[in-house]
N, C-alpha and C positions, 0 to 999 in steps of 0.2 A: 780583174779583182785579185787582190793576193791572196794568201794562206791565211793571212794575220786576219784581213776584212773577213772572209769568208767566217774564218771561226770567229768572229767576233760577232758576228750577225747569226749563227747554230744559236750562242749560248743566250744570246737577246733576245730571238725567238722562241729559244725556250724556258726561260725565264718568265715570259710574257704570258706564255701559255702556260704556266704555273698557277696564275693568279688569277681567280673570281673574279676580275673586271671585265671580262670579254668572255662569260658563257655562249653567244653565239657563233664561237670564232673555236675550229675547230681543226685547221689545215692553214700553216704557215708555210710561203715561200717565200726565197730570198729572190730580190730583183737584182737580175745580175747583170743591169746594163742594156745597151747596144748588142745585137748579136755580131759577131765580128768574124771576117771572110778567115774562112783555116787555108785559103791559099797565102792571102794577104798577112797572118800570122806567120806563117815557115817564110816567105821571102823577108820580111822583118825581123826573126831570130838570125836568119842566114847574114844579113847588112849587118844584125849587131854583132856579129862574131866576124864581122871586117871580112867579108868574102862577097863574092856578086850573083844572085840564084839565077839559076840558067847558064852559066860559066864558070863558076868554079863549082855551085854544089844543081844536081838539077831537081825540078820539083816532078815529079811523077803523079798522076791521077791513076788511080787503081780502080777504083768505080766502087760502088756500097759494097759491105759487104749483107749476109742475111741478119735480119733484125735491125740494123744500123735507119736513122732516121735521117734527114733531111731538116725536121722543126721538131722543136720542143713543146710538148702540148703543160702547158703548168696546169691548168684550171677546164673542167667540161664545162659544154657550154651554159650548162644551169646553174652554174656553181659563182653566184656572181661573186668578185671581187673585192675588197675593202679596204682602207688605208688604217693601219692599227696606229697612225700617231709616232713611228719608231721608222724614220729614212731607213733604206732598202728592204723591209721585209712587207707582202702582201699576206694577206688574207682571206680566206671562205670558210664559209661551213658546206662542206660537203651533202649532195644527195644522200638521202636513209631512206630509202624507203622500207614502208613497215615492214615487218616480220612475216607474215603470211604470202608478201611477195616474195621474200627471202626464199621461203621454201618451195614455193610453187615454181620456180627459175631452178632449183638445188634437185626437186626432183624429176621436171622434165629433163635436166641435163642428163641425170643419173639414168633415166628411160632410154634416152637417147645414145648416151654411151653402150649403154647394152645390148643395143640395136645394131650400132655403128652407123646412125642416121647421120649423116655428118650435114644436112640442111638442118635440119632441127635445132641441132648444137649451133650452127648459127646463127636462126633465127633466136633462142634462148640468148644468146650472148649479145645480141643485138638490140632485143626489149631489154637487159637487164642494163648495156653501156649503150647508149648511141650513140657514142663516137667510134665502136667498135668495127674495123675494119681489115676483113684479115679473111683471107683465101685457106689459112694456113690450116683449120677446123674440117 
């Protein structure tokens, strides 16, 4: 995708999200395609700059660093999808849960922090995202 698509698809998304026609529609993403290999990327910049990777430039794996992902998560799993009628941008309306869950998750967190129960704060963090996954609490 270029600069040009990408902004062009920002201000159409947000344009669209402007307007009273889609109160259900609350979280716009741009569909960016094919996920595409970042080895298969750098060997393709390195041929277009007329040199040969592995011989004249070499490609080096470093391995993740901390926080670095593998997959892009666009949407939880409850958060169904939609087509807003406008090529590459999707749609959801996000989880809300009511306000009284708000605070009962805000202040077992806040218990727990003061505790430094650090299961607690995961379990908190777990009812409040299930996709949440992380040692790091």
């Amino acid at each position: 995708m270029t600069i040009r698509e990408a902004c062009d698809l920002v201000l159409t998304a947000a344009t669209h999200a402007l307007t009273p026609a889609r109160p259900d529609v609350s979280v716009y993403v741009l569909n960016m395609g094919q996920p595409v290999k970042i080895v298969e990327l750098a060997e393709r910049m390195i041929r277009l700059s007329g040199l040969e990777p592995g011989v004249d430039i070499e490609v080096v794996f470093t391995g993740m660093r901390p926080g670095e992902r593998l997959n892009e998560i666009l949407f939880a799993s409850a958060e169904p999808t939609m087509e807003i009628g406008v090529a590459g941008i999707m749609a959801a309306k996000p989880n809300e849960p009511p306000m009284q869950t708000l605070r009962k998750w805000l202040a077992a967190l806040e218990d727990a922090i003061a505790r430094d129960d650090r299961s607690t704060i995961r379990a908190v963090l777990k009812d409040a995202v299930p996709e949440f996954r992380s040692n790091a609490a």
